[in-house]
Residue frames relative to the residue before (quaternion, step in Angstrom):
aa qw qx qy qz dx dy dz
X 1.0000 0.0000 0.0000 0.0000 0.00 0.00 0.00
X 0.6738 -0.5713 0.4236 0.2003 3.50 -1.37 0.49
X 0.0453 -0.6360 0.7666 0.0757 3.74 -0.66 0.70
X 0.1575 0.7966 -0.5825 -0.0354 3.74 -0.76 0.46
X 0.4443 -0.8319 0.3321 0.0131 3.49 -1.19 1.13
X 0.2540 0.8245 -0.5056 -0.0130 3.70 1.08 -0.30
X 0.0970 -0.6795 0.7263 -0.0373 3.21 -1.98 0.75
X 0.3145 0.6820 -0.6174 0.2341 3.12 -0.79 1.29
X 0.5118 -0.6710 0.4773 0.2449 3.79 -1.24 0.61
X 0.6965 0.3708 -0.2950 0.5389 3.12 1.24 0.07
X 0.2958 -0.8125 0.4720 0.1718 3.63 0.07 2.18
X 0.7307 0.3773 -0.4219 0.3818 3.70 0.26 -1.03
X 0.5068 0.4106 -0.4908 0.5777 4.38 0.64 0.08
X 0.6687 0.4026 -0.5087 0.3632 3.62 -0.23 0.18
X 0.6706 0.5103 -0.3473 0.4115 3.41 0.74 -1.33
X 0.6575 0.5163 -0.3972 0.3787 3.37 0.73 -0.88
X 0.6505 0.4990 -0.3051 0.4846 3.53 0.79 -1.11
X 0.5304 0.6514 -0.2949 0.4554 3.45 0.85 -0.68
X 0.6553 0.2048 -0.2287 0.6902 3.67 0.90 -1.26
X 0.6567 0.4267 -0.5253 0.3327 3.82 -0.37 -0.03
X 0.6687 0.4748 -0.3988 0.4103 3.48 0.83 -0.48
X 0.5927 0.6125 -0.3283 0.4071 3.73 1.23 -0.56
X 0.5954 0.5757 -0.2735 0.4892 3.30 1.60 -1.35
X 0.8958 0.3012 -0.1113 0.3072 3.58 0.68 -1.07
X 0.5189 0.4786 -0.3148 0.6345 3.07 1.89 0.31
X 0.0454 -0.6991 0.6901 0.1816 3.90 0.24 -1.04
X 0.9181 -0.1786 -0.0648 0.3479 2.88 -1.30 -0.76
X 0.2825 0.7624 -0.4986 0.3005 3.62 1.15 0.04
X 0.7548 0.5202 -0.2212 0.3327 3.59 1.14 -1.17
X 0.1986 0.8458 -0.4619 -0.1785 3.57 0.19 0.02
X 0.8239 -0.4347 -0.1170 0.3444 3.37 1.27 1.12
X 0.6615 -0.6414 0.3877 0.0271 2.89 -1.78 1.15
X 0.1556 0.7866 -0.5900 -0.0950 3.45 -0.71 0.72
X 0.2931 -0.7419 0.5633 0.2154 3.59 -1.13 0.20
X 0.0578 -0.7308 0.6696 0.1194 3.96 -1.39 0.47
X 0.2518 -0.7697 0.5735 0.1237 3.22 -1.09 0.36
X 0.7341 0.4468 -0.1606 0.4855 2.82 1.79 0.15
X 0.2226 -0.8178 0.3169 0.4256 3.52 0.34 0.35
X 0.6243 0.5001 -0.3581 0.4816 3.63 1.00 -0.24
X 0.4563 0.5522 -0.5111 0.4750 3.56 1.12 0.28
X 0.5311 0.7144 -0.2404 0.3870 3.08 1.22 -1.28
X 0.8026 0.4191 -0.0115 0.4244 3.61 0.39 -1.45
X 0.5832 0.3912 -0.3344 0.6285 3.03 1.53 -0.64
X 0.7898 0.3491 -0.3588 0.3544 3.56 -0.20 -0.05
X 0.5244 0.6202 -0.3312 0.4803 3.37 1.41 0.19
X 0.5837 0.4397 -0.3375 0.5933 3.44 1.27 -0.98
X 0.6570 0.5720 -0.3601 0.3338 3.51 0.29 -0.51
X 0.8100 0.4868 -0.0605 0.3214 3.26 1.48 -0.42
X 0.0101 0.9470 -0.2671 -0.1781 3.20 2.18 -0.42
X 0.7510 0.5990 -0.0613 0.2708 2.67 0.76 -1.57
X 0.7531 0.4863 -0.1606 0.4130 3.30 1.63 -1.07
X 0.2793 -0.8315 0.4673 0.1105 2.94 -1.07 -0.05
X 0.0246 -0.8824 0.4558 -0.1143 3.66 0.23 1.09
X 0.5372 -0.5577 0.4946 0.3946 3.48 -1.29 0.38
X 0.0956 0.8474 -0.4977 -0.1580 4.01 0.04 0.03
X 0.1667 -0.6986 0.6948 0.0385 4.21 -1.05 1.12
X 0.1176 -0.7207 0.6740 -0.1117 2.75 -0.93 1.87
X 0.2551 -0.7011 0.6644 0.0446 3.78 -1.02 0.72
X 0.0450 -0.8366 0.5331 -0.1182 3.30 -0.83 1.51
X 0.4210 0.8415 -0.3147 0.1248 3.20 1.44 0.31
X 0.5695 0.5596 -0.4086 0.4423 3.00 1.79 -0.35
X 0.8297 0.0541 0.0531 0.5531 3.66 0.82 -1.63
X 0.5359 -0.6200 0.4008 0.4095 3.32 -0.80 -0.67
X 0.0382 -0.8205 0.4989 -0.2766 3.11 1.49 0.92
X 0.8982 0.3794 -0.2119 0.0660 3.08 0.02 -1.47
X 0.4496 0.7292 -0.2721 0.4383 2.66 2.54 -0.95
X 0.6159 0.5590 -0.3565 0.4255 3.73 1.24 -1.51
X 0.5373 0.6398 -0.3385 0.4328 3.81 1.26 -1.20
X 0.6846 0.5206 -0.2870 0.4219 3.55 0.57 -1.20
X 0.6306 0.5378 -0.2439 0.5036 3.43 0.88 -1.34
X 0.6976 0.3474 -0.3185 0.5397 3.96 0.41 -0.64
X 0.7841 0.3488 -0.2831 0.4282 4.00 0.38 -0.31
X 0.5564 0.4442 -0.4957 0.4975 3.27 1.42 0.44
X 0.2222 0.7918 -0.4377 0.3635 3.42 1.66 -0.63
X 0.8393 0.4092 0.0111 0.3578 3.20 0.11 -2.18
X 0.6648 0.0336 -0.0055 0.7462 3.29 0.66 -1.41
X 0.3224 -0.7380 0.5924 -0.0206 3.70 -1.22 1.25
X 0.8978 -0.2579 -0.2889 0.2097 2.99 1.54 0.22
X 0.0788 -0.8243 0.5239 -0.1996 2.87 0.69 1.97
X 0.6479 -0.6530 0.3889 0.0498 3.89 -0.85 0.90
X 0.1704 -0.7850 0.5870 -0.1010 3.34 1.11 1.80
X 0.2770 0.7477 -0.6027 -0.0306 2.89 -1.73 1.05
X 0.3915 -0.7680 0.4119 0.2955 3.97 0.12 1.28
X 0.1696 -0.6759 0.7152 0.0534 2.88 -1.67 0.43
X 0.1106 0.8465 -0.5070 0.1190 3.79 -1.31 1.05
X 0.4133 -0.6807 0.5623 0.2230 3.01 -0.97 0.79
X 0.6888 0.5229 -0.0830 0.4952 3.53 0.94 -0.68
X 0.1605 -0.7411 0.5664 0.3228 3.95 -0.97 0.03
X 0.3771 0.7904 -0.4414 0.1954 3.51 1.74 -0.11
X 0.7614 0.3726 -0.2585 0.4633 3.63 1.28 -0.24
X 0.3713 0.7297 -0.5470 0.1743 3.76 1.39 0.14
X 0.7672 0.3741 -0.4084 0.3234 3.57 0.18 -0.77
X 0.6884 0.5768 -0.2639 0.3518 3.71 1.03 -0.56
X 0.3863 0.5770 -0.5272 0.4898 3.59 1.57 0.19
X 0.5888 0.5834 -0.4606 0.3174 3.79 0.49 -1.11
X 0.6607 0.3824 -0.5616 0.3191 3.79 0.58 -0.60
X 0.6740 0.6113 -0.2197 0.3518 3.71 0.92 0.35
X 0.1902 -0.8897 0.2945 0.2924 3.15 -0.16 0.49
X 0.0187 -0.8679 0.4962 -0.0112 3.47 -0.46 1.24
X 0.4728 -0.7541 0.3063 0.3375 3.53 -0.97 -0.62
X 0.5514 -0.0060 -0.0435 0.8331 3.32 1.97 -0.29
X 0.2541 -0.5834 0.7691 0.0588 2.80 -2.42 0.21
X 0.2988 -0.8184 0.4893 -0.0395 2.98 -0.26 1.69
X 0.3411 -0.8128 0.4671 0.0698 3.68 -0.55 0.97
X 0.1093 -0.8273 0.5414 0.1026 4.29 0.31 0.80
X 0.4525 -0.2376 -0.8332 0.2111 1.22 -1.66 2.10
X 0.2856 -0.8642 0.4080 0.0713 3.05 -1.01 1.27
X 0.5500 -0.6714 0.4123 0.2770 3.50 -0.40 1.79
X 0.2911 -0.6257 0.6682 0.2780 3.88 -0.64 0.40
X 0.5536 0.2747 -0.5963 0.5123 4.05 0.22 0.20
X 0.7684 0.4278 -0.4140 0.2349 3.23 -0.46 -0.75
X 0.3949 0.7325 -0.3166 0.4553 3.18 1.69 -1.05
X 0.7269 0.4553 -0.1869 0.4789 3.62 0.50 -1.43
X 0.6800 0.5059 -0.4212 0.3229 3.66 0.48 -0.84
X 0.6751 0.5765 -0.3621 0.2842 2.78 1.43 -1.75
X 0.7443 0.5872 -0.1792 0.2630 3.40 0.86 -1.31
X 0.3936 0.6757 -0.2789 0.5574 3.43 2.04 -0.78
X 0.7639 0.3188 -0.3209 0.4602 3.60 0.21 -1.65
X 0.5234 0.6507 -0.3711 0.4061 3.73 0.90 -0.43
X 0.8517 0.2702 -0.2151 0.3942 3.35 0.27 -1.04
X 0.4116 0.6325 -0.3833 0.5326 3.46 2.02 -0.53
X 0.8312 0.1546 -0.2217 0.4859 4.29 0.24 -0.36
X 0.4341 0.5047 -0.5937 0.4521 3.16 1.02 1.11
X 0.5327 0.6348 -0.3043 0.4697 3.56 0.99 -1.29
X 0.8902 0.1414 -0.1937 0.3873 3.78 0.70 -0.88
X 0.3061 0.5213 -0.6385 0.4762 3.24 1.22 0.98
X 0.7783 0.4727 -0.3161 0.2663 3.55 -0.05 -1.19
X 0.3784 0.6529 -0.4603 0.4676 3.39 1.90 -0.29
X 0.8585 0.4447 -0.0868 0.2402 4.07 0.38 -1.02
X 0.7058 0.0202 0.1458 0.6929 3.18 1.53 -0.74
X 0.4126 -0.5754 0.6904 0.1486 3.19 -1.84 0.96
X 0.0494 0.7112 -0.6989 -0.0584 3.31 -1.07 0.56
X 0.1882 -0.8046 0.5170 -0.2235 3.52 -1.22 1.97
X 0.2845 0.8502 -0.4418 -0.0310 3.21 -0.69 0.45
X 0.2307 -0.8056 0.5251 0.1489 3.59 -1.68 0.56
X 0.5559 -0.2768 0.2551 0.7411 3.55 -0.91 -0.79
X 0.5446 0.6415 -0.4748 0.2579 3.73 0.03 -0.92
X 0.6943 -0.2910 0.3689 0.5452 3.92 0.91 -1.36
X 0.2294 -0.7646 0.4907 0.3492 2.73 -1.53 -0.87
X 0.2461 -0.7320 0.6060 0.1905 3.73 -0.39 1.26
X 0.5020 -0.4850 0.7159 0.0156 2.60 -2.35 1.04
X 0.1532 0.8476 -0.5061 0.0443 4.48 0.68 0.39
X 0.4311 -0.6582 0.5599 0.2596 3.81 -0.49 1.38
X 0.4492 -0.5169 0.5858 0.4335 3.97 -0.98 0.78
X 0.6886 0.4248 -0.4600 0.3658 3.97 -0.01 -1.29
X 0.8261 0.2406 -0.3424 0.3774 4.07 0.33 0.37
X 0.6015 0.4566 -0.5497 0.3571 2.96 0.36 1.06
X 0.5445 -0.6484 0.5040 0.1706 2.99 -1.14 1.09
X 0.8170 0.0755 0.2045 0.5339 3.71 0.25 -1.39
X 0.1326 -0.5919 0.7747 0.1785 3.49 -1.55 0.23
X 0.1542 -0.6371 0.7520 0.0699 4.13 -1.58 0.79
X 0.0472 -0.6351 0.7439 0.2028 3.35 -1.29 0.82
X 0.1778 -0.6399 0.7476 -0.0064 3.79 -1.45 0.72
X 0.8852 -0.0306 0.1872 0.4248 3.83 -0.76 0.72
X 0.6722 -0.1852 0.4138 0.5854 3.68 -0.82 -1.64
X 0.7642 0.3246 -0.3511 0.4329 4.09 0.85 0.00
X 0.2594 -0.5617 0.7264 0.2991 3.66 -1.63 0.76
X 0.3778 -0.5966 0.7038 0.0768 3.16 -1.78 0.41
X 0.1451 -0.7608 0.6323 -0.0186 4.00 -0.49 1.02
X 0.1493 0.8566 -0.4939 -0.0079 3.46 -0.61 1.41
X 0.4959 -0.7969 0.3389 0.0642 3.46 -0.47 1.07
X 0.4223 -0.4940 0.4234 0.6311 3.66 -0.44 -0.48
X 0.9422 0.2024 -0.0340 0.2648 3.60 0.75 -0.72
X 0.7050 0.2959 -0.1549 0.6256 2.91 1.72 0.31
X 0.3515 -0.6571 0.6256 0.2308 3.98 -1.10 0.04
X 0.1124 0.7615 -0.6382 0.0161 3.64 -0.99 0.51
X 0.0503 -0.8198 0.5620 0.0980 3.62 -0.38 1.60
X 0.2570 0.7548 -0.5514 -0.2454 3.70 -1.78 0.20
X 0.7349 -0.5039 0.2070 0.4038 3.11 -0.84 -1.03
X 0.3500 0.7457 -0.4896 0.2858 3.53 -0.10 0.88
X 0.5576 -0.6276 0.5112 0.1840 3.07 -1.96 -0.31
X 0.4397 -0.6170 0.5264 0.3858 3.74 -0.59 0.73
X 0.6060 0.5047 -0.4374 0.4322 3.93 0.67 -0.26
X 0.7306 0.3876 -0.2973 0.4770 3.58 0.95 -0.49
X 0.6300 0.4403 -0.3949 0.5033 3.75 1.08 -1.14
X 0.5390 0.6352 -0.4961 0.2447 3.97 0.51 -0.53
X 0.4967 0.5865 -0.3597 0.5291 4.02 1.23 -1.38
X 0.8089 0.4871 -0.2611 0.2007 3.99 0.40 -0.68
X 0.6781 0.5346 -0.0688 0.4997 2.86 2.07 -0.62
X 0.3601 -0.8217 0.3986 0.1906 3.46 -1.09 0.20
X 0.7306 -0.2555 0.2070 0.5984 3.52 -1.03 0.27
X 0.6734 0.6011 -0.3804 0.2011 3.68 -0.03 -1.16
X 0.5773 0.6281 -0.1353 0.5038 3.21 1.99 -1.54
X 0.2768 0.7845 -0.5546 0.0194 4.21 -0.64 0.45
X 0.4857 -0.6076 0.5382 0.3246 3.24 -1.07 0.59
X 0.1785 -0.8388 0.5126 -0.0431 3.34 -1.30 1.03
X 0.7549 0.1313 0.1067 0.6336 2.86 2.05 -0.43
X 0.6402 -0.5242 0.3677 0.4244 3.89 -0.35 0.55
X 0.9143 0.0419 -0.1308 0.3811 3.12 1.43 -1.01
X 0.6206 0.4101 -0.2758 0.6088 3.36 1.48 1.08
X 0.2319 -0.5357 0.8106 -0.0466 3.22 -1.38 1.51
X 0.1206 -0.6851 0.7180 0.0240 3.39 -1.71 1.80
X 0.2719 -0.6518 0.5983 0.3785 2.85 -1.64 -0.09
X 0.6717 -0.5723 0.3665 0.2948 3.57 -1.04 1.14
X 0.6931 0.5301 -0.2257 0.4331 3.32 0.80 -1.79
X 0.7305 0.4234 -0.2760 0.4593 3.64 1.03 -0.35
X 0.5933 0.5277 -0.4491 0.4097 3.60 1.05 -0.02
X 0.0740 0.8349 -0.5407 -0.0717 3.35 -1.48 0.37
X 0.6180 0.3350 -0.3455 0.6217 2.97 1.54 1.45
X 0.0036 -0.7682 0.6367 -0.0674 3.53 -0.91 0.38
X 0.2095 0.7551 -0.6196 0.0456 2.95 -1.03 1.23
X 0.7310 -0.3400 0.2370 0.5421 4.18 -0.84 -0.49
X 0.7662 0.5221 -0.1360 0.3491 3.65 0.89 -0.33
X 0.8081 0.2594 0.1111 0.5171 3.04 1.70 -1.90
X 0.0288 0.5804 -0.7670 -0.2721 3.28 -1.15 -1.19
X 0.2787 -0.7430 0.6079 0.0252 3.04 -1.64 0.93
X 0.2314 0.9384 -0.2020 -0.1583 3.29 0.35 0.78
X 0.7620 0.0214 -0.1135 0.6372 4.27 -0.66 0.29
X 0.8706 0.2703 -0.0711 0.4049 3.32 0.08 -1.68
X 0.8372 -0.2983 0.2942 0.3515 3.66 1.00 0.39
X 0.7072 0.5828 -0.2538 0.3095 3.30 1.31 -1.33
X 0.2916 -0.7335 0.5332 0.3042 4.00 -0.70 0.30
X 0.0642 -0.8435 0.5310 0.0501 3.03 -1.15 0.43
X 0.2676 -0.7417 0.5489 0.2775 3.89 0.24 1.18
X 0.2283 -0.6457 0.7261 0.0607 2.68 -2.38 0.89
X 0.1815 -0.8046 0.5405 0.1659 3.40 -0.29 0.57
X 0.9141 -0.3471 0.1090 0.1790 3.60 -1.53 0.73
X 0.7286 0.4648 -0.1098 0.4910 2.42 1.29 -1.83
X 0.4792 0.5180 -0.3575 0.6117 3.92 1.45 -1.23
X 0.7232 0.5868 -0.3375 -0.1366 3.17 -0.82 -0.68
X 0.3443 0.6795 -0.2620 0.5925 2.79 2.14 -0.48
X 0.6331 0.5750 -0.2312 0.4638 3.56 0.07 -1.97
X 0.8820 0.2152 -0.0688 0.4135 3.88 -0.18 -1.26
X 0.5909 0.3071 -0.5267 0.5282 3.76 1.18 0.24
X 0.4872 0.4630 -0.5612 0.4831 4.12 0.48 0.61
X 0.6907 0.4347 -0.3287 0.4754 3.73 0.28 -1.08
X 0.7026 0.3529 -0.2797 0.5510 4.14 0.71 -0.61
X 0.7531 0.2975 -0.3278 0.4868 3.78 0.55 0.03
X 0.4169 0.5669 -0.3862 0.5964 3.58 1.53 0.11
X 0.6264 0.5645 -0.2432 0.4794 4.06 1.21 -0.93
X 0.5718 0.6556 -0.2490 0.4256 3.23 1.13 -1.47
X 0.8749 0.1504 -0.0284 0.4594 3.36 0.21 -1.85
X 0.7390 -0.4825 0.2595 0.3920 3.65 0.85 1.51
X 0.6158 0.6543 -0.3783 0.2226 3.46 0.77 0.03
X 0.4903 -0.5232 0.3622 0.5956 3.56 -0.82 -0.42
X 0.5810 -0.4917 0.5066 0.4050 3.47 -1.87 0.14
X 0.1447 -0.7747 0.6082 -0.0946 3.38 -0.81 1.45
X 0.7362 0.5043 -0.2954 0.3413 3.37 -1.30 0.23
X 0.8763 -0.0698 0.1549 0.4508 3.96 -0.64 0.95
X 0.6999 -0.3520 0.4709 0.4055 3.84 -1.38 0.30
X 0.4465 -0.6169 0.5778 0.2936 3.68 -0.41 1.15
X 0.8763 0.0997 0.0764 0.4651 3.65 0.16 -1.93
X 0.4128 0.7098 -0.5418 0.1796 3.55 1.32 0.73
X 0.3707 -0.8110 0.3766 0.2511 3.13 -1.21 0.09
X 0.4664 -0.7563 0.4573 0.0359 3.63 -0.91 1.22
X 0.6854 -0.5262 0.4003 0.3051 3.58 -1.04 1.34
């Protein structure tokens, strides 16, 4: 689903766009925010590293907005810039930026749609590759193909690697939207990755580097099909990869 961002000084064009995107996406959206400010803008991006959103910036007054883009990609690197204008007096100067469309005002609802489609199409494959996380410590960029395991503990997930541990704060309901099939819950409090086990038994996984991982009753059925469905080259088959179970 969509997290989508718009910024523009002009509040009553946003709302509209705001309801046209709801009208023409539905449920694709799972929400909207609006700034009238661009440093409202920025401030709530830095606040956010980790995420990634579709973000509609409006440059028609200055070129503010392009400099705006450039500081929230800064932050998030890769959430899904797209300009907006009344004007072509900025078309060639978005390019020093990376975006995905440039929306012309009055804005065409096809085009409207492409812009947002190609948006959410190269969000979908970033999140195919890599977890982006952060704490006070930073924020890591973590390739899916190395992580072994996810630990929930309390209010923290734990991220284990072949070679390292990386704890924050969050929720398997939220970290699930980031992952793929490969990734299953085995336990209230662990989500493996398949590609990294190389043992299976009634109790555990054992995976690459040694590590155990409990399976509990209720998973177990559900994830020896999805790991023996892995085994013999198929697709992952079988129940809600990361739903969750009484």
């Amino acid at each position: 689903m969509w997290k989508i961002l718009i910024c523009s000084e002009d509040e009553k064009f946003m709302q509209e766009l705001g309801h046209r995107i709801r009208r023409l996406a539905g449920e694709r959206v799972k929400e909207i925010r609006l700034f009238s400010k661009k440093e409202d803008l920025d401030f709530y991006t830095t606040g956010r590293p980790e995420e990634s959103d579709i973000i509609l910036i409006d440059i028609s007054v200055d070129n503010g907005g392009i400099q705006l883009a450039q500081k929230v990609l800064a932050v998030q690197p890769h959430s899904q810039i797209i300009f907006m204008a009344s004007t072509d007096k900025y078309y060639l100067d978005v390019y020093s930026v990376d975006h995905v469309y440039f929306l012309k005002k009055p804005i065409e609802p096809v085009f409207l749609m492409k812009a947002l489609n190609k948006a959410g199409s190269r969000l979908q494959d970033l999140k195919k590759s890599y977890l982006v996380i952060s704490n006070k410590q930073g924020i890591y960029k973590i390739p899916l193909y190395t992580i072994l395991c996810f630990e929930s503990e309390k209010r923290k997930i734990h991220v284990y690697t072949q070679d390292r541990e990386i704890s924050y704060y969050g929720k398997f309901e939220d970290l699930k939207e980031k992952l793929d099939p490969r990734f299953v819950r085995c336990h209230n409090s662990y989500i493996v990755n398949l590609t990294k086990v190389c043992e299976l038994s009634e109790k555990k996984f054992v995976c690459e580097n040694g590590k155990s991982i409990p399976i509990s009753k209720t998973y177990y059925i559900d994830v020896r099909e999805k790991f023996l469905s892995y085994l013999d080259g198929g697709e992952f088959c079988g129940g809600t990869p990361l739903g969750a179970h009484a």
